[in-house]
Every structure is written in structure tokens, then in C-alpha cells.
C-alpha positions in Angstrom: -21.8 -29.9 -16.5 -20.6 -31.5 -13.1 -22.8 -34.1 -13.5 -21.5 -34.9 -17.5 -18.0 -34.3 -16.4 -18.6 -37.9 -14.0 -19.7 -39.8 -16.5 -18.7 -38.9 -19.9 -14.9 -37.4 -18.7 -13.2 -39.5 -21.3 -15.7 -39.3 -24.3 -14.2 -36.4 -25.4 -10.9 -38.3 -25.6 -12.3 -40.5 -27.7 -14.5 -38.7 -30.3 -13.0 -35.5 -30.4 -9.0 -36.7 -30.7 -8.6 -35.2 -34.1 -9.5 -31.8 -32.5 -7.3 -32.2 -29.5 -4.4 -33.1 -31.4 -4.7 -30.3 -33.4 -5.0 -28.1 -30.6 -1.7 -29.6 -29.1 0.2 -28.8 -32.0 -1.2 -25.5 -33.2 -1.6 -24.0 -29.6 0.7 -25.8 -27.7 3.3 -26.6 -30.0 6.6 -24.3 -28.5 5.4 -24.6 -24.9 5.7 -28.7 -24.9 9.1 -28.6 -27.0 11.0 -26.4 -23.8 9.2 -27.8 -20.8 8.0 -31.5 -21.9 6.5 -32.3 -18.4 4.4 -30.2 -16.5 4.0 -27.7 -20.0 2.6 -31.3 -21.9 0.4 -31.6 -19.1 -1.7 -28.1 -19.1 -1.7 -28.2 -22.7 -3.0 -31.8 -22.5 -5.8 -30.4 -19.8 -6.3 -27.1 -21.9 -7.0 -29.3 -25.1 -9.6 -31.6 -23.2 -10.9 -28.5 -21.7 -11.6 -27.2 -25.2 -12.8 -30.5 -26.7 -14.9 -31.0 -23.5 -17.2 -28.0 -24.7 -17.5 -29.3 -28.0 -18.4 -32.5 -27.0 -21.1 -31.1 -25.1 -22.6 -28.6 -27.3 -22.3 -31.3 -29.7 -23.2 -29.2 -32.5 -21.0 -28.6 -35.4 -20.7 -25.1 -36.0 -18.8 -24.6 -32.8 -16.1 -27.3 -33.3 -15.3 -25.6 -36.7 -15.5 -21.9 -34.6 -12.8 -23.7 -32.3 -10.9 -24.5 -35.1 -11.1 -21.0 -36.4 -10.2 -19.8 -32.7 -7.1 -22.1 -32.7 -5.7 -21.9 -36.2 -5.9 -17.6 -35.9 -4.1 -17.9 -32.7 -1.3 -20.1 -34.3 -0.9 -18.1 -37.8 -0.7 -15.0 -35.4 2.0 -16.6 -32.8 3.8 -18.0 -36.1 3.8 -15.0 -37.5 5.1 -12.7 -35.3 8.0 -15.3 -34.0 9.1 -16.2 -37.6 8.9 -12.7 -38.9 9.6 -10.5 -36.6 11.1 -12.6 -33.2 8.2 -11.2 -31.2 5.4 -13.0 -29.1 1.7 -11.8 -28.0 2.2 -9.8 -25.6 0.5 -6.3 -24.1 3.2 -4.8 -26.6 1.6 -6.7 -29.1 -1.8 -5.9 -28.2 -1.2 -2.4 -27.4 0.7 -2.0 -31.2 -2.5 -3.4 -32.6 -4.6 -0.7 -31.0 -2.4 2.2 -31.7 -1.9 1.0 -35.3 -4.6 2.4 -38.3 -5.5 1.0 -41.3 -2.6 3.0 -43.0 -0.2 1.1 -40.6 -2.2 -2.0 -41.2 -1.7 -2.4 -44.7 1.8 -1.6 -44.5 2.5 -3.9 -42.1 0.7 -6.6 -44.6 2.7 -5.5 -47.3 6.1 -5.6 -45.5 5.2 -9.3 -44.1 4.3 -10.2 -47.9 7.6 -9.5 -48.5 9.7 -11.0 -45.8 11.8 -13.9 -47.6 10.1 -16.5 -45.6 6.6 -15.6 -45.8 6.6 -18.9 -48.8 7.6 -21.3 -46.3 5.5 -20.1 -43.5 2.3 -20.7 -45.9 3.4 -23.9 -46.9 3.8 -24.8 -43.2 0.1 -23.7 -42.8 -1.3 -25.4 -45.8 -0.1 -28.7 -44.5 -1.1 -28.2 -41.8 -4.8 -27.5 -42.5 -4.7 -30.8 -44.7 -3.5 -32.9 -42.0 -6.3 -31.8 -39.8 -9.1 -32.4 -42.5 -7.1 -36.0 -43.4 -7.1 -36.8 -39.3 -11.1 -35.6 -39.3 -11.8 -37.6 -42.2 -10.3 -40.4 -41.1 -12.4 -39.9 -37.5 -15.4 -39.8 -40.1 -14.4 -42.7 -41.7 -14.6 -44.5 -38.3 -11.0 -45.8 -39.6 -9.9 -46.3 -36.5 -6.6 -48.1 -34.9 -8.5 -51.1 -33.0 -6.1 -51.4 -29.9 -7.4 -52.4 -26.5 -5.6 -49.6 -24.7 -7.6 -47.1 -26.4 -10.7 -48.7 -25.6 -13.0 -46.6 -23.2 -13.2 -49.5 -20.8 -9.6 -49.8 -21.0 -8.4 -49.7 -17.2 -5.3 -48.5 -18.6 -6.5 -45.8 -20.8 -8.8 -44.7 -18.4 -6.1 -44.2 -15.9 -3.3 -42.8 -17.9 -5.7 -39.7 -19.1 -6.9 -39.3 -15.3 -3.4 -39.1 -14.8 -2.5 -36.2 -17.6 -5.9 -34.4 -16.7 -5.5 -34.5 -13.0 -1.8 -33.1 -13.3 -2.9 -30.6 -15.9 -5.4 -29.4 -13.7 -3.0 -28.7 -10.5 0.0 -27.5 -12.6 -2.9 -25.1 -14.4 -4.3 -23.9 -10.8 -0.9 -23.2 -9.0 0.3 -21.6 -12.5 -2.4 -19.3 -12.7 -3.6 -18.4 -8.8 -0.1 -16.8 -8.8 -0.4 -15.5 -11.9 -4.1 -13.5 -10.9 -1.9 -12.7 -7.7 0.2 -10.0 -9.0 -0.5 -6.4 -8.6 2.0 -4.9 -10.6 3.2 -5.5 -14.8 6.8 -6.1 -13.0 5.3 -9.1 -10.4 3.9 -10.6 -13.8 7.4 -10.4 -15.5 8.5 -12.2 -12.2 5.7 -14.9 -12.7 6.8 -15.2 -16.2 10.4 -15.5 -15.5 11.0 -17.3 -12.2 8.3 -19.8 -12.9 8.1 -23.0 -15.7 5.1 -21.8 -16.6 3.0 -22.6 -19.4 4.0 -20.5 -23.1 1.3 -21.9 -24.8 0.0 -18.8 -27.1 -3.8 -19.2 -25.0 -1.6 -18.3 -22.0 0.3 -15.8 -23.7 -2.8 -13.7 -24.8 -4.1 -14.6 -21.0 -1.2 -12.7 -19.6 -1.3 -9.8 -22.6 -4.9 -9.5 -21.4 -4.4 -9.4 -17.7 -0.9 -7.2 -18.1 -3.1 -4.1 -19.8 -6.0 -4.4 -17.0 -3.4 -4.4 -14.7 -1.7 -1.0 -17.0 -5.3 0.2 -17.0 -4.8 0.4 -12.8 -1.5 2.4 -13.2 -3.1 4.7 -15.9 -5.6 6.2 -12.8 -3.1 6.5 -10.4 -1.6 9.1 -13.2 -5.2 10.8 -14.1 -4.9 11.5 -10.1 -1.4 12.4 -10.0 -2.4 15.7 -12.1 -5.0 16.8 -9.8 -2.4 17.0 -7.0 0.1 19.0 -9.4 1.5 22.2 -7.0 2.7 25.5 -8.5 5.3 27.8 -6.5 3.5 31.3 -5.9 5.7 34.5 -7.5 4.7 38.2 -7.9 4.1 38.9 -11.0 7.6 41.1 -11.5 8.8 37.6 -11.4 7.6 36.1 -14.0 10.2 35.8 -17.0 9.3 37.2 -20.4 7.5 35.6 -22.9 9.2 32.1 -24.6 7.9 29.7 -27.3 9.8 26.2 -25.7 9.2 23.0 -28.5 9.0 19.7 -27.8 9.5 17.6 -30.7 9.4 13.6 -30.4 10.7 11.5 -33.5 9.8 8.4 -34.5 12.2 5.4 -35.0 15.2 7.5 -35.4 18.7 5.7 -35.7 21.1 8.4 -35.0 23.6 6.5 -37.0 22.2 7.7 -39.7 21.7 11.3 -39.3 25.0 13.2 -41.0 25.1 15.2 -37.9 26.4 12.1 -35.9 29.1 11.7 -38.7 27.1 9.1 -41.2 28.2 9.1 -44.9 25.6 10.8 -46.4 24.2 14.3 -45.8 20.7 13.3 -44.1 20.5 16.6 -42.0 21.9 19.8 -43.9 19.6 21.5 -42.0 20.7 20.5 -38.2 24.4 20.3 -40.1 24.3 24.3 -41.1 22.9 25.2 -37.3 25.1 23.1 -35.8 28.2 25.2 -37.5 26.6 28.6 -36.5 26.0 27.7 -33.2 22.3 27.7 -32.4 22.2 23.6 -32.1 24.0 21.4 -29.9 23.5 17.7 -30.6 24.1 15.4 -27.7 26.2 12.4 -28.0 25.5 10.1 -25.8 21.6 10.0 -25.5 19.6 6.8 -24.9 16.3 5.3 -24.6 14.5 3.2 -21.6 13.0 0.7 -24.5 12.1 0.2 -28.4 8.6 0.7 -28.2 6.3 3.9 -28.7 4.3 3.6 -25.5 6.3 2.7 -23.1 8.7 5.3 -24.2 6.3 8.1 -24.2 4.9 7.2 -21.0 7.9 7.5 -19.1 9.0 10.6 -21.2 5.9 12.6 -20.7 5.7 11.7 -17.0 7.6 13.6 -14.4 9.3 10.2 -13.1 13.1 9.5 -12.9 13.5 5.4 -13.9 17.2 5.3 -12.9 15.8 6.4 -9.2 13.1 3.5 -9.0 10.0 5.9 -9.8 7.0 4.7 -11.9 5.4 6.6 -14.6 1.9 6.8 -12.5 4.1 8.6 -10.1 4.3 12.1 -11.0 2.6 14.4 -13.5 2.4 14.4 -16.9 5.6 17.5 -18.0 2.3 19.2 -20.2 0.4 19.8 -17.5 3.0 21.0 -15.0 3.6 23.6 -18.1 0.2 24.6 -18.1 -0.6 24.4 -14.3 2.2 27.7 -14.4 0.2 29.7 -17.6 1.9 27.9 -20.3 0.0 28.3 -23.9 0.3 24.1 -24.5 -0.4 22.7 -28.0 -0.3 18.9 -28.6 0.1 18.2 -32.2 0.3 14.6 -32.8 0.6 12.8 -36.2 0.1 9.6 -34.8 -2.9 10.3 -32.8 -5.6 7.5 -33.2 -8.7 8.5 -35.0 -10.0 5.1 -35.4 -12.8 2.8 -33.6 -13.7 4.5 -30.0 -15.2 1.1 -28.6 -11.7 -0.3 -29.1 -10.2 2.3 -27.1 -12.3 2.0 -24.6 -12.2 -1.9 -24.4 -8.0 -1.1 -24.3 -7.9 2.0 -22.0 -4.0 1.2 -21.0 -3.3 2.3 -24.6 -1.7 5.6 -24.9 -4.0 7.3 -26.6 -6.0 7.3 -23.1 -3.0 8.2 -21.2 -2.5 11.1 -23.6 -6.0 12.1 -24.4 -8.8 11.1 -22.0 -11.1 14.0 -21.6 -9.4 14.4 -18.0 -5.9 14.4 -19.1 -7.0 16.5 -22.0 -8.3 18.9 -20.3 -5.5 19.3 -17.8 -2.7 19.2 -20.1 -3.7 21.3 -23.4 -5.5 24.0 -24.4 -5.2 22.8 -28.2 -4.9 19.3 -30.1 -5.0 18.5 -33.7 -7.9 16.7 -34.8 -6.6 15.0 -37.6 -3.4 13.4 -38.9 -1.6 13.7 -42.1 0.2 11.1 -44.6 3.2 13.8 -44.0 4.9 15.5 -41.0 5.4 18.4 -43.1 1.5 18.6 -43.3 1.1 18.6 -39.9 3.4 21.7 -39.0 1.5 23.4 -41.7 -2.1 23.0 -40.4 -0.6 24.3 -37.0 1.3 27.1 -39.3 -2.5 28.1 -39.9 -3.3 28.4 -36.1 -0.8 31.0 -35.4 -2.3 34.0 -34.1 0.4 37.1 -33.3 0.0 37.4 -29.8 3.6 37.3 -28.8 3.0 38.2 -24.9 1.8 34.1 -24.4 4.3 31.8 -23.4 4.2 28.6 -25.2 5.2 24.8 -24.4 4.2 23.1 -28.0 4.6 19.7 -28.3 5.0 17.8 -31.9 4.8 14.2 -32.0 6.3 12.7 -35.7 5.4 9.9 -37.8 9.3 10.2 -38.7 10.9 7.3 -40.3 8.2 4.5 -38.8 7.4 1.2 -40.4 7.4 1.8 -44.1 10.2 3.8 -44.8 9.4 4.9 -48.5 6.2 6.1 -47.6 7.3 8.6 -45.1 8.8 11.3 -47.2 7.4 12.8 -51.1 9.1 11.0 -53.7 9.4 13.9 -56.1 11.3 16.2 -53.7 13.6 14.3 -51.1 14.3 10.9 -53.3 17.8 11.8 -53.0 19.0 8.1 -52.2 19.3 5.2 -54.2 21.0 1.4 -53.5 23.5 3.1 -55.3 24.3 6.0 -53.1 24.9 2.9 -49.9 28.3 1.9 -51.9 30.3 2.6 -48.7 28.7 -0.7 -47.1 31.0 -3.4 -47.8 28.8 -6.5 -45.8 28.9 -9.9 -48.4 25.5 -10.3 -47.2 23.7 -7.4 -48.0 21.7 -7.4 -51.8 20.3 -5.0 -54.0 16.8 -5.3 -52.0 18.4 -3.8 -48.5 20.4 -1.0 -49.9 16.8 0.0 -51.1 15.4 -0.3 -48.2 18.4 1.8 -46.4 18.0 4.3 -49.3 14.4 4.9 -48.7 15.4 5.4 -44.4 17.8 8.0 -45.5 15.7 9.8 -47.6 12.7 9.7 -44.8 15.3 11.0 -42.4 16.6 14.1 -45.0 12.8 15.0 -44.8 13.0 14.7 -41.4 15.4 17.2 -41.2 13.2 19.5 -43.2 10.5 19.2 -41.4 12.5 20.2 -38.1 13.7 23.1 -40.0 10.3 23.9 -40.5 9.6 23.6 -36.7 12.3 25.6 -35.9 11.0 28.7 -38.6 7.7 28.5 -36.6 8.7 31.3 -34.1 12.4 32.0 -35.1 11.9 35.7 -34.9 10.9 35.3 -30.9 12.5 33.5 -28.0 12.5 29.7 -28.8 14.0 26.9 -28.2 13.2 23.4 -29.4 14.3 19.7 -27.9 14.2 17.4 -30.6 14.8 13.7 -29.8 13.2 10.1 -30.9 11.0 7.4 -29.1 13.9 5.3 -29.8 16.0 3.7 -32.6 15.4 0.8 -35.3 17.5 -1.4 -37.3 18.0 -1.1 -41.1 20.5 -4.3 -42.1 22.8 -1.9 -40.0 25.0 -4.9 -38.8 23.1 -8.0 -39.3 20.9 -9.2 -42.1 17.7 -7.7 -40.1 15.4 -4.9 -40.7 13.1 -3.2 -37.9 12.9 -4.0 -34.1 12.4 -7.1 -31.7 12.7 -8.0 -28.2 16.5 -7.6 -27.9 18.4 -10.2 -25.8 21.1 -8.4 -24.8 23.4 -11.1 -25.2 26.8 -10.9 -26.6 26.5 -8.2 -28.9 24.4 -6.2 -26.4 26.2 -3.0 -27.3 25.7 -3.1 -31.2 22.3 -3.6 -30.7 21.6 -1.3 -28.2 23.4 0.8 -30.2 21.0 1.0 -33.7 17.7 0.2 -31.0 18.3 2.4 -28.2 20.8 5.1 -29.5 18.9 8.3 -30.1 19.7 11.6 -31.3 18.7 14.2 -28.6 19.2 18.1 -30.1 18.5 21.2 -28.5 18.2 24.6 -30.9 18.0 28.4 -29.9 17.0 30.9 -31.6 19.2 34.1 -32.0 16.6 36.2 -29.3 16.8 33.1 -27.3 20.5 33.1 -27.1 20.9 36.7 -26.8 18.5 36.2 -23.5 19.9 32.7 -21.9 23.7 33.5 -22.2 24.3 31.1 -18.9 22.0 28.5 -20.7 23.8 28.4 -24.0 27.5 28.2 -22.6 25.7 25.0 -20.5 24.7 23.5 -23.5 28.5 23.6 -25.0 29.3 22.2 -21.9 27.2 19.7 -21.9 26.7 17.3 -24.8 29.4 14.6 -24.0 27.4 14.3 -20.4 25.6 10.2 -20.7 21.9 10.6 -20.4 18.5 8.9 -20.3 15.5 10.6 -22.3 13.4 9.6 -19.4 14.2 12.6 -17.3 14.2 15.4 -20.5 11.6 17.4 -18.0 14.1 18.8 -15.8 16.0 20.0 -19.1 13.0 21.3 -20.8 12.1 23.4 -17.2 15.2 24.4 -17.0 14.9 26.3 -20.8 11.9 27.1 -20.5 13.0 28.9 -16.9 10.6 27.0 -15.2 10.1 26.7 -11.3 8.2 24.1 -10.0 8.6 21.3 -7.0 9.1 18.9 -10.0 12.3 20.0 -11.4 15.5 18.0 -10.0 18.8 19.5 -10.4 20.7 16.3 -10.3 18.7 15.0 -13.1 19.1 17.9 -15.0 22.2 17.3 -17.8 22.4 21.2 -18.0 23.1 21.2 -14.2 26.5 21.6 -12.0 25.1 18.9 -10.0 23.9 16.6 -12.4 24.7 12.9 -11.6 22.9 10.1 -14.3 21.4 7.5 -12.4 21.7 3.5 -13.8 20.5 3.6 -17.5 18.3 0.6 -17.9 17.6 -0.4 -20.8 14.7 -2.5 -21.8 14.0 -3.0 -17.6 17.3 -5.2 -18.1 20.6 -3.9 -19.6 22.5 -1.6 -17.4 23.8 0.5 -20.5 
């Protein structure tokens, strides 16, 4: 390869130029247009680099592989900017694990619909006839005839040393410092301190390297719950049996839930309990980010954010409950049932942080094994599990489908199709159509079944001593404020508040049943006390020990919202926006 490199270094210049100038523009397209010097230069060496090996090989299948390569990564990076203002990233990658082939074909259908999806095929199309018009002119050996592009050319030769030989140190420093971070935040450094490359190659790159180096942080947290340490009491200590529920929605906007004062009624239920004072909705409750994993990562773990502690940390909450005799149940409707090799290529996914056979084992005593079209179906296959052994105290934990992705297909048509475009007559915006009030319609309908399905939750064990925390992984947008529908990478720019606002703004509920109340009298008057209080859903574990009556070396009273000395530290959203 050395030896070829020395004497045919330009040939692939020459006959493969129709391949590298695709792979300019389809891979390095964005990256040259906001850093035209150095950026042009790696993309100029990366393109060689690629042309290079088919040159070599010289066989024909793999310069039409390479084209397959290229143009997948360029539909996909055009895709996900023009459509939904995302990039590949470990988000991206991790999304793709965690997603099924329900999610999948959802997804497909809501791109297929996205008013631009016309012009981004066209774009393609011409794309792809350019390159087979370039090729066949290559073919043709209809070439332009001018000295400087003569191999011998002295001045050719030296202006492509020059662009190689630059790529090639800008690539090298770029990417020794890259492979020199330790931590996901020293790579967010690299990517934001340095003019590096944004090529979509470098992109994935990063994506991969970012989930090894997540893989690394998911250990330290398998070994943080072998270290978990329980406070010895006599057994007249123990407090009396209590069922505590731990229920996690799923793209929630609290904005629309009639509880926090929207138009419509989309929680009778929580409305009704609200008014006879078994639940107290919090007003002021936010999330860390607006994506699934991260969110649950940091909610499960027994880390404060706002005091500079990572999730790998500290225990996962579950197993601190079970460590102290709690009965714990992990019922999760979006638990991934798919390919096994794929979750063990991607072990930083949260499916392994959740349900490795380690953290299985030390966190539950029961898990679903399947998941259900309906979070209503889910709460009756655990129904079906109940056994009436009321001496066991239980931590149960219910993770939602909620209102995600596809908004009519979370809730049964024939029962809670309430809302039509009609019923959104008290939105006034010149800019929203026919097509969006649907699409609002359908949220608000899957959020009225969302509050049956808590009121279901909640009928579980009303008879004993429960309480339930309900609260979301974080928010969405539904043409809330601006022509846009779902969630991106927010900027938190000028309008930083009304976005964090439909994104980030979650509704956060604790209920009690009447034996509950009866028994926590000092709990209860807290919880009137205590809903204005700001809070980050990242430290919900001191509130759900201090319910549950918990004692353990985990539990922080200042972090506690329920707490006399409760102080809430910086709430960072996104890593970024002091909220």
C-alpha cells in the first residue's frame, strides 16, 4: 500500500474524479460551506482516502458499494437536518436502537408526510443523475484536455500534494484530540472549542466513539450498585406496609393537560382528585433534556445534576428500594424486545442500563416481558399479577408509551376520539391549517387516555396505603407557538423560554390515597405547601424516599422539594440553559 501510495499518489485523482467529487458534495457538503479552509482540506484528503481504496481494489463492485456508503450517509444527514433540525449523533444512534419496527414505520409515515419530503427527493434524484452523467462522461473519456490537469503537470502535481498533505495534518491533530477524551462532556468540548471537521463521516465517527465512551460510564453504574449501603433498624422500626408508584410519561406537554389550565378537559380524572384533595400538581417542574435516555438515566440514578454529579455516580433509586425489602416491579411499555446482537453491539443504550442481567437482578424482582400497542394494556397484564398479600411493601415503577411519536395511534379511536380540528377553535395563529389542528386533536385525545390510564394506576391499590408520582421524560411541541411539530436540538436563543417551555415543561403530580393520607398527615400538609417550590425531575429520589418513609445514606434533605431545608440547585437545561 506504502509502496503504491509513492508512485501512483495522484492516479486516483485522475481516474476516480467523478467519485471524489461526489463524495465532496454528498459527504462533505455542510462542513466546506462554514469552514472553507482547513474543513475543504480533510474533506479533500477523506475523498482521496476513499477513492485511494477503489483505485486499488480496482474492481467495480466496491466503487458502486462506496457509492452506496456515501449516498445512505447523505439521504440520512439530509434527512434528519431538513426534517427534523437534528444531526447523527449518539442521540441519533441511541433513538435508532431503542426504536422498534412499530416506531419505525411511524416514523416513515410521519417523514412521508412532512411538506418538504417532495423537494428533498427531487434534490436526490438530481443528484444521482449528475453523478451517473459525470461517470459517463469519465467513461466516455470526454475529458477537458488542459495541461494543468495532466499527471506530469508540475503544477497539478503540486497543488494536490498541497490539499493532501494539509488534509492529512488538519485530519491528525483533529482527531488525536478527539480519541483523547475520556468523558462525552471533553468530546462536547472538542466539538465546540475546535474548527473541526462536520463532515457526516465525522459526525457518525464521534456518534460512535461518544457511546463507547457511554458504554465506560454505564460500568461505573453496574458497580455503583454493588456498593449500595442500607441503615440497620430493629424490626419495631420498620414502618407499615405501603404500595409507592412511580409512573414516567412519555412526551408530555403540560400545556396541555386541563389540570394546568388548558382549554379543553384532557384530565377529568387528575381534575376530580385534584378538587378532593388526594393530588397535588406541581407547577413549576422541569426536565434536564428532551430525550428518553438521557432523561431516564439521570432520573433513575441517585445523582443531583444541579450539584455537578454524574449519573454513574450513585445507584440506580430501584435498587436502593429493594436493597431495604421493597417488593419492586418494572413495568415498561417501551422496553426493547427486538434484535439482541444490536443491543449488545450498542450497550450504552438504556435498555442495558435498565436491564442487563446485573442491574436486573439488583433492581427487580419482576419485569414485563412484553409490551402492548396500549398503556391501558399494560396496567391490565400487571392487574393480573396481583396477588393479596398486603403485608409486602411495594415500589412499582410504570414506564408509558404516553403521547410519543404518532399521536393518533396512542389512544383507541372508538372510546377517547373526543377531539376534532374543530374542538382547537380557541387557536387564533394565521398560520396554522386544517392538517395541525388534527394533529393537536389527536395529542389531546392521547393525553385524555393518558389520564385514564393514571386513573387506572391509581385504582391498582386504592384500598391500601399508596401513593403514586407521576411525571414525564420531558415535553414536545405540537404547532404550540411556531409552525413546528415534535422535538429538535433547541438553541436556546431568543425565545429560549417558549421553547423550553412546550420541550422541557413537565407535569410532576403526586396522589395519595385516603389510607395514605389518613397515615402521612405531616406528608400531605408538605405537599400543599409545596407545589409552587421550582424543581428539577432529576432529584425525584429524595421525594419518592421521603413518601415512601424511606431511610437510607442516599436521601438529601436539601434536595428534597417536600423538605424545610430544601434549596434547588442551578436548573440546567439541555447541559446549557440555566432555566
Amino acid at each position: 500500500m506504502i509502496t503504491w501510495i509513492r508512485d501512483h499518489w495522484v492516479q486516483p485523482i485522475v481516474n476516480q474524479w467523478p467519485f471524489m467529487v461526489a463524495y465532496i458534495v454528498l459527504v462533505g457538503w455542510e462542513s466546506v460551506l462554514q469552514n472553507p479552509v482547513p474543513r475543504w482540506m480533510i474533506i479533500f484528503f477523506q475523498a482521496w482516502l476513499a477513492a485511494a481504496v477503489v483505485e486499488l481494489l480496482h474492481w467495480r463492485i466496491v466503487k458502486w458499494l462506496s457509492y452506496a456508503v456515501i449516498y445512505t450517509l447523505f439521504i440520512t444527514e439530509l434527512v434528519l437536518e431538513w426534517h427534523f433540525g437534528m444531526y447523527l449523533s449518539p442521540t441519533i444512534l441511541t433513538l435508532l436502537i431503542e426504536t422498534n419496527s412499530q416506531e419505525s414505520g411511524e416514523f416513515l409515515s410521519t417523514l412521508f408526510r412532512q411538506p418538504a419530503f417532495g423537494t428533498t427527493l427531487a434534490c436526490i434524484v438530481l443528484l444521482m443523475l449528475a453523478n451517473i452523467a459525470l461517470e459517463m462522461l469519465h467513461v466516455s473519456r470526454l475529458r477537458i484536455q488542459c495541461s494543468w490537469l495532466k499527471i506530469k503537470s508540475i503544477w497539478f502535481k503540486g497543488l494536490a500534494a498541497l490539499l493532501l498533505v494539509s488534509g492529512l495534518v488538519f485530519s491528525a491533530i483533529s482527531y488525536t484530540e478527539l480519541f483523547s477524551c475520556d468523558e462525552m462532556n471533553d468530546v462536547d468540548e472538542w466539538r465546540s472549542h475546535r474548527r473541526n471537521p462536520n463532515d457526516v463521516v465525522t459526525q457518525l465517527i464521534v456518534a460512535v466513539y461518544d457511546t463507547h465512551l457511554s458504554s465506560r460510564e454505564m460500568q461505573r453504574a453496574i458497580e455503583q450498585v454493588h456498593r449500595i449501603k442500607v441503615i440497620s433498624k430493629s424490626k419495631a422500626d420498620n414502618p407499615k406496609p405501603i404500595n409507592v408508584i412511580f409512573v414516567i410519561g412519555e412526551s408530555y406537554i403540560k400545556e396541555h393537560a386541563s389540570l394546568y389550565g388548558y382549554p379543553l378537559q384532557t384530565t377529568p380524572f387528575m381534575d376530580a382528585e385534584q378538587e378532593a384533595g388526594r393530588l397535588f400538581a406541581f407547577a413549576d417542574a422541569v426536565s434536564p433534556y428532551n430525550q428518553t435516555t438521557k432523561v431516564i438515566r439521570n432520573l433513575i440514578s441517585c445523582n443531583s445534576m444541579g450539584d455537578g454529579e454524574h449519573w454513574a455516580s450513585k445507584p440506580p433509586l430501584t435498587a436502593v428500594f429493594k436493597k431495604n425489602g421493597f417488593y419492586v416491579t418494572m413495568y415498561d411499555n417501551q422496553k426493547s424486545t427486538g434484535n439482541q446482537l444490536l443491543t449488545e453491539l450498542f450497550d450504552f443504550s438504556l435498555a442495558t442500563y435498565l436491564y442487563s442481567s446485573e442491574m436486573a437482578e439488583a433492581c427487580y424482582d419482576d419485569i414485563n416481558d412484553e409490551t402492548y400497542d396500549m398503556d391501558g394494556e399494560l396496567i391490565d397484564a400487571y392487574r393480573e399479577t396481583i396477588e393479596g398479600d398486603a403485608s409486602v411493601s411495594r415500589f412499582l415503577v410504570f414506564h408509558l408509551m404516553g403521547q410519543h411519536v404518532d399521536f393518533a395511534a396512542r389512544y383507541p379511536w372508538d372510546t377517547y376520539r373526543r377531539f376534532t380540528a374543530d374542538s382547537i377553535t380557541f387557536r387564533k395563529e394565521p398560520w396554522l391549517d386544517d392538517e395541525m389542528r388534527k394533529d393537536i386533536a389527536h395529542y389531546d385525545n392521547a393525553t385524555l387516555y393518558n389520564d385514564a390510564v393514571i386513573r387506572a394506576i391509581t385504582q391498582l391499590y386504592a384500598d391500601e396505603s399508596t401513593v403514586m408520582l407521576y411525571l414525564s421524560d420531558h415535553g414536545e411541541e405540537v404547532f404550540d407557538y411556531r409552525p413546528r411539530s415534535g422535538r429538535d436540538d433547541f438553541s436556546f436563543g431568543s425565545d429560549a423560554r417558549q421553547g423550553a417551555r412546550y420541550q422541557y415543561c413537565i407535569p410532576f403530580i403526586v396522589w395519595c390515597s385516603e389510607k395514605y393520607k389518613q397515615e402521612n398527615l405531616d406528608i400531605v400538609r408538605r405537599l400543599r405547601q409545596s407545589t409552587n417550590r421550582p424543581l428539577m425531575i432529576d432529584n425525584t429520589y429524595n421525594l419518592l424516599f421521603h413518601l415512601a418513609g424511606l431511610h437510607t445514606p442516599y436521601y438529601r434533605a436539601d434536595r428534597d422539594v417536600l423538605s424545610d431545608s430544601y434549596h434547588c440547585p442551578p436548573r440546567l437545561l439541555n447541559d446549557d440553559y440555566n432555566y
